[in-house]
N, C-alpha and C positions, 0 to 999 in steps of 0.2 A: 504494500500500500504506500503511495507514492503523499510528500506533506502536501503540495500543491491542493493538490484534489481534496485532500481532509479539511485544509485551511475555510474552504467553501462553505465546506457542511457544520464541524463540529463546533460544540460550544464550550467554552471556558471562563471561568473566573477566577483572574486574578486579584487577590485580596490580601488583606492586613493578618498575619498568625494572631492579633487578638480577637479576629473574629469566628475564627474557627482553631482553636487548640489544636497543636500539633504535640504527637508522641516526643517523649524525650527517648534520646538516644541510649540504646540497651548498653548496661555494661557488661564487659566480657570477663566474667571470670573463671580462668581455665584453672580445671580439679582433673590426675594431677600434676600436671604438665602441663609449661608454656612450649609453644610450636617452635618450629625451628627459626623462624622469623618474625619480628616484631607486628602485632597487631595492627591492623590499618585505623588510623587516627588522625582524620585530615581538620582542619580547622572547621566550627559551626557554620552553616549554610547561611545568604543573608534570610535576615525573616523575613524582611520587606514584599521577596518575591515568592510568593505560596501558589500555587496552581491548583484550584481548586475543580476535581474532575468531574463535569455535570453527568448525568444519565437521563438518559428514556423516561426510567420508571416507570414500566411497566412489567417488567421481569422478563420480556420477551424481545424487544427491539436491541441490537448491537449497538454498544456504547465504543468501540474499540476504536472510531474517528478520534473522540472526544480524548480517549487517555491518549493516544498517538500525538496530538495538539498539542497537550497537558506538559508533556515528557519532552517536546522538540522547544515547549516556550519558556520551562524551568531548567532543560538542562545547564550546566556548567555553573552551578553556584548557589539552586535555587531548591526548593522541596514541592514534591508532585503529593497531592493528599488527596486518597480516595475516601470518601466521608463516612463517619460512623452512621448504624442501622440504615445502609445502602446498599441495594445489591447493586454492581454492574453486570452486564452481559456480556462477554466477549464472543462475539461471531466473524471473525475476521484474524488468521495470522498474522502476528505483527512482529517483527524485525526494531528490538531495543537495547542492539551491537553498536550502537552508538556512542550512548550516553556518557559521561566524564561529570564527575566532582555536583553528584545531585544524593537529594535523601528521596525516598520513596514512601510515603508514610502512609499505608494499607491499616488503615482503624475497619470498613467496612467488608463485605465479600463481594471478590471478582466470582465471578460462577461461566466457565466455558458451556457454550452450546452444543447439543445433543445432536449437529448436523452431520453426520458420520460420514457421508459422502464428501461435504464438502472439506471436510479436515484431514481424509486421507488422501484428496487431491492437492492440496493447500497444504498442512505444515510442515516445519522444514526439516528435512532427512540430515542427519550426524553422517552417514555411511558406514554406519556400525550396526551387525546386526539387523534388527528392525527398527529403531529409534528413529521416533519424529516428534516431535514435541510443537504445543498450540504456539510457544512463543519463545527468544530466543532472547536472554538475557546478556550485557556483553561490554565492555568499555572500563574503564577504569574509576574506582574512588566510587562505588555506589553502596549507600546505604538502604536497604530493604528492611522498615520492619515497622510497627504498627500494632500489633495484638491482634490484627483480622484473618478475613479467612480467603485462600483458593480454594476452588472448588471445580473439581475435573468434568463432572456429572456422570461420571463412571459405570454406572447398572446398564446405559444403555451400551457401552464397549462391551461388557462386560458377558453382554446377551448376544452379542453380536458376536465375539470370538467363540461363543460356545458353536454358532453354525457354521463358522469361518476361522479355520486359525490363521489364514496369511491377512487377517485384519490388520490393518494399519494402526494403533492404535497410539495417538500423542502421548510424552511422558506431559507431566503437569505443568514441571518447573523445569524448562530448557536452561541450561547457559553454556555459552559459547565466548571464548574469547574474553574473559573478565579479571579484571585483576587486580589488587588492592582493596578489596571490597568485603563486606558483611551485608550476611542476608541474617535475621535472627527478629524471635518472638512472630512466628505466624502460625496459624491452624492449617495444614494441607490437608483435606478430605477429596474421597472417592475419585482418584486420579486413574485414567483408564489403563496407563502400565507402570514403567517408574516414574514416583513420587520425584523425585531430582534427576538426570539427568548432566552431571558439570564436567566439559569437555575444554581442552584448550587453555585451561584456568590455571592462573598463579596466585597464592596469595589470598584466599577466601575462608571469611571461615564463617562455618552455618552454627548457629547456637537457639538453644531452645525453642525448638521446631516440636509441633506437635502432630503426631501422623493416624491418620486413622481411617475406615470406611470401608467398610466389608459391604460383601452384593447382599442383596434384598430376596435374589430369587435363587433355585439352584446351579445357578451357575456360578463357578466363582470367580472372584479376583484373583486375576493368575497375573505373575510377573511384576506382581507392585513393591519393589524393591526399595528401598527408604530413600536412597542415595547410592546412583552408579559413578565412580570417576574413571576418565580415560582421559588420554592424552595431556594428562593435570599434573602438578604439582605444589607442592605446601597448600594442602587444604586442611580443616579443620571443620569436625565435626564432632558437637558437645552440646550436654548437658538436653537432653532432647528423648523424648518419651518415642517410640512408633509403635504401632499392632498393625499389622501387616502380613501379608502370605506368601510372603518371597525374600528376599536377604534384604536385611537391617542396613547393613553396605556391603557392597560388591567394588572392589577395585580391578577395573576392566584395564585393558592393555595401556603400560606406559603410565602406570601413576605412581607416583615416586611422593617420598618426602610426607607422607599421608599421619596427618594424626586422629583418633577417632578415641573418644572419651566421656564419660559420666550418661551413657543412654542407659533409659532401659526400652527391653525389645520384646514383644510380643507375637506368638505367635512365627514366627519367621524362620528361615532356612539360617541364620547364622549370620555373624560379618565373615564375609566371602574372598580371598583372594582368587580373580577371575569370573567364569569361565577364561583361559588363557588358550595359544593353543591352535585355537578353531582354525584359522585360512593360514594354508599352505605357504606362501609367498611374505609373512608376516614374520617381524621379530614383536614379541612382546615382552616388555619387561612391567616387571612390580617388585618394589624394592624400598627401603625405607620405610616400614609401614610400622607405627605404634597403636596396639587397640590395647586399652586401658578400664579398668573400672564401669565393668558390664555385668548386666541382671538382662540374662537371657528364659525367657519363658515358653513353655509349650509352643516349642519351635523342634524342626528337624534336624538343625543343627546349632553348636556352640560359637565354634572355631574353625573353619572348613578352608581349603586351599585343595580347589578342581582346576583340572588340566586334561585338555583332550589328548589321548595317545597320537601316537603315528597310523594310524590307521582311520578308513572313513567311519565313523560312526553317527549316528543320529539319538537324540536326546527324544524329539518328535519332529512332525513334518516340517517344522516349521524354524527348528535349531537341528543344525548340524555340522561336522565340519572334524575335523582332524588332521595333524601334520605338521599344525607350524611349529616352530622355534621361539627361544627366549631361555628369559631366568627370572625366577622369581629368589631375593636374596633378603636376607637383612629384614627379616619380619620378627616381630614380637606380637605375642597375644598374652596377656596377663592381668590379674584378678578378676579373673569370670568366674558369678554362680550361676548356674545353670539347676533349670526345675521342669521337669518334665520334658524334656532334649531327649530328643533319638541318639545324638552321639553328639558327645562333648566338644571334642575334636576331630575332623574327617580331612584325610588327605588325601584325594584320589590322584593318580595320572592315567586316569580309565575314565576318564568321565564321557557319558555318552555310549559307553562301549562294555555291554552285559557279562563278556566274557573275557574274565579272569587270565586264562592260556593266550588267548589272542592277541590281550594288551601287552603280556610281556613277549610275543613274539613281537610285536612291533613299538618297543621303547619310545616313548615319549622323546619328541625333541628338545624341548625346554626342560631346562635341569631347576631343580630347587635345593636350595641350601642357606644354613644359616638361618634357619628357624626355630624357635623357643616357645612353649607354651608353659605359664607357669602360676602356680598359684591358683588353679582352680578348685571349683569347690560346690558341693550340689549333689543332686539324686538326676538321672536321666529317667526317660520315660521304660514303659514295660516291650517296646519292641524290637530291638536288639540283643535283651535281655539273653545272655549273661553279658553282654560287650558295651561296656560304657564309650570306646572309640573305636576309629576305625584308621591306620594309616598304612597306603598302598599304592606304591611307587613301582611302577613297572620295571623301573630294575635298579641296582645299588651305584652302578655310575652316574645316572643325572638326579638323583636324589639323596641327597645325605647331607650330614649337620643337622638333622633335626633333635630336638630336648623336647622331653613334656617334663618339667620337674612341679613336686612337689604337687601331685597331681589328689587331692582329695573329693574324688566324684565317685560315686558308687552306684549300681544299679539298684534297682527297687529292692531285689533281693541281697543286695552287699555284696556282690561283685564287682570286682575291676580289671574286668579283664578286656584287651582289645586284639582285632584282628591286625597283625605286623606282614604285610609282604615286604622281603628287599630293605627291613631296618635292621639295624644294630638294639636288639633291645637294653642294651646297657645305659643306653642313654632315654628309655622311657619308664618312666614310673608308674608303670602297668602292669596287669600278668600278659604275656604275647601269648598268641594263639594264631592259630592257623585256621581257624573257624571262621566262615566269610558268613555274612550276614549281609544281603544290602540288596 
C-alpha cells in the first residue's frame, strides 16, 4: 500500500499527550541475566507530536489507511497511539520496514480480518518454510508497547488448515529487519500460526508478552509457536507467560547470541533449537543460545534440539526436507521444572525420519556440540514412562559434548531413565537405555 493513495482516504489526529495519556515506557528488568549487549535506551519521544489512530468503528470496515498515515506522520521522533477500548480492523498488509526513532503505544486491540483468500495472496513470505505474516515490522529505535491486544482471528485458519494443510496461514507479529528496539507488555491472542515470527533482527528484546488462544472447534491450533528467530541475533526474550501448542521458542537457522529467560510455558512442545537441517543447499547455524529460569507445563517437550538426518524425510505433507548442513554449538538450557512433559530433554538428528536404522545409515550433516542441560527438576508426564529423556544423534562424530548435569526429573513412577543412541553416558545424569520410545 502505497502513502500517496492513503494520504487521500485516511484520517488522523494529531494532538497534545495531555489529551489523551500515553503509556509510560516498560522497564526492562532482566532475571537472571543481562544480554550480551546493552538494552536499547534512546532518549523520550517529543510529546508535542502524538498521532492519534482514528477507526471505522464498526468492527468491520479496514482501519489499516489510517495507522499506515499515523506511522508515516509520527515516525522519526514522534509516538503512534492506538486508543484504549478501540478495536481496529486491519484488512490490508502493511509494510512498517520503515520506521526509525518512534514509540508505538497499542492501549487498545488491533484485530486482523478473517479474509483468508485475500491474506494468503497479500502477506509477505520470509522464504522460510511456510511463513507469511499480516504485517512486517522493521527499522530501527522502535518502541512497541501499551498493555493492548493483537488479535490474529485464528478459528477461522484454524478450520481452514484442518481441510487444507498447504494453507497459507500469516504469523501475527512479523519482523523483518529491526534493530535497537523493544517490543514488551502486549496481549497476542489467537494468531493463525506463529505468534512472533523475528527474522533479520539485531538487538531486540521482547519482554512481558502474554500469549494465548486455543481453537473453539475440533480443530486445533497447530504450529503456534511463541517466538521463531532466524537469521537474528542478540534477541531477548523474558519475563512472559505463553499457552500454546507448538514451541514456546524455536530458534530457526542462523540465530546466534539468543537469550531466552523468566517465561513460563504452557502447554507447548519445548524451547526448540530448530527444526535445523531441512534444505539441502543450506548451512544452518544456532549457536550462542542461553534458556534460563523456565516453568514448563503439560507440554511434549522441556529442552529439545531437532535436526533432520541426511536422508529425505517428511514430518507431514506439508514439512519436509532433509540433508543440509551446519552446527548447532555453545547452547545452555538450565533451571527448568518441568510438570507433566513427555520428555524433559529430547535430542533428535532423526527428526522427521520414523526409522531409527535408516537415520544412522544416513548421519546427519550438521554436527552438534557443546551442549549442557542443567539443573533441572520436575515429574514428566505418564507417556514415555519409564524414560524421563530422550537423546539420539545418529552417530558419535557430528554429535558430542553434550552434559545433562545435575538432572533431578523423574517419571511418575521415579524413574530416570533415558533412551542414549551415539552418547557417552558418563556425561548424562540419567540411567541410558537402549529402549526407544517416541
Amino acid at each position: 500500500m502505497r502513502l500517496p493513495a492513503l494520504l487521500l482516504t485516511a484520517a488522523l489526529s494529531l494532538t497534545a499527550a495531555l489529551e489523551y495519556p500515553l503509556s509510560q515506557r516498560p522497564k526492562l528488568l532482566p532475571m537472571p541475566y543481562s544480554p550480551r549487549l546493552p538494552f536499547p535506551n534512546p532518549p523520550r519521544r517529543s510529546s508535542s507530536r502524538v498521532c492519534v489512530v482514528n477507526t471505522h468503528g464498526d468492527g468491520t470496515t479496514d482501519d489499516s489507511l489510517s495507522i499506515l498515515f499515523a506511522f508515516h506522520q509520527c515516525n522519526d521522533g514522534g509516538h503512534v497511539l492506538f486508543l484504549r477500548d478501540v478495536t481496529y480492523i486491519v484488512g490490508a498488509a502493511m509494510d512498517l520496514t520503515f520506521l526509525k526513532h518512534v514509540d508505538v503505544d497499542i492501549q487498545g486491540r488491533i484485530q486482523f480480518s478473517n479474509d483468508t483468500q485475500y491474506w494468503q495472496e497479500n502477506s509477505f513470505r520470509f522464504g522460510f518454510q511456510n511463513v507469511t505474516s499480516f504485517f512486517v515490522l522493521g527499522g530501527e529505535d522502535v518502541w512497541v508497547y501499551g498493555g493492548g491486544t493483537l488479535d490474529g482471528n485464528g478459528q477461522v485458519w484454524y478450520d481452514e488448515y484442518a481441510r487444507d494443510v498447504f494453507t497459507l496461514r500469516p504469523v501475527l507479529f512479523g519482523v523483518d529487519g529491526l534493530r535497537d528496539s523493544v517490543v514488551s507488555d502486549l496481549k497476542l491472542r489467537w494468531s493463525p500460526q506463529y505468534y512472533h515470527f523475528v527474522a533479520n533482527s539485531s538487538n531486540v528484546v521482547f519482554n512481558n508478552i502474554d500469549i494465548a488462544g486455543d481453537s473453539r472447534s475440533q480443530n486445533s491450533a497447530k504450529n503456534t509457536d511463541g517466538w521463531d528467530t532466524y537469521r537474528s541475533r542478540d534477541v531477548t526474550i523474558m519475563n512472559s507467560v505463553i499457552d500454546n501448542s507448538d514451541d514456546c521458542v524455536s530458534f530457526k537457522p542462523n540465530s546466534t547470541d539468543i537469550l531466552v529467560q523468566s517465561l513460563v510455558c504452557n502447554g507447548s512442545h519445548g524451547i526448540s533449537v530448530g527444526s535445523l537441517g531441512q534444505y539441502v543447499e543450506e548451512f544452518d547455524i544456532v549457536e550462542s543460545i542461553m534458556v534460563s529460569n523456565i516453568s514448563m507445563s503439560n507440554g511434549s517437550d522441556g529442552a529439545r534440539i531437532k535436526v533432520w538426518p541426511n536422508a529425505p524425510s517428511a514430518m507431514s505433507p506439508d514439512l519436509q526436507g532433509g540433508g543440509g548442513s551446519g552446527r548447532v554449538r555453545n547452547i545452555t538450557y538450565e533451571d527448568m521444572t518441568v510438570n507433566n512433559v513427555d520428555y524433559a530433554v529430547q535430542i533428535t538428528q532423526c527428526y522427521g525420519q520414523r526409522s531409527l536404522s535408516l537415520c544412522q545409515q544416513h548421519p546427519s550433516r550438521l554436527t552438534i556440540d557443546d551442549v549442557t542441560f542443567r539443573r533441572f527438576k520436575g515429574t514428566t508426564s505418564q507417556k514415555y514412562q519409564p524414560l524421563i529423556a530422550s537423546f539420539a544423534c545418529s552417530s558419535a562424530e557430528v554429535c558430542n559434548g553434550i552434559y545433562a548435569l545435575d538432572m533431578d526429573v523423574v517419571s511418575p513412577s521415579g524413574t530416570r531413565q533415558a533412551f542414549c543412541m551415539n552418547q557417552d553416558p558418563r556425561k548424562l545424569d540419567v540411567e541410558c537405555t537402549d529402549n526407544y520410545k517416541g
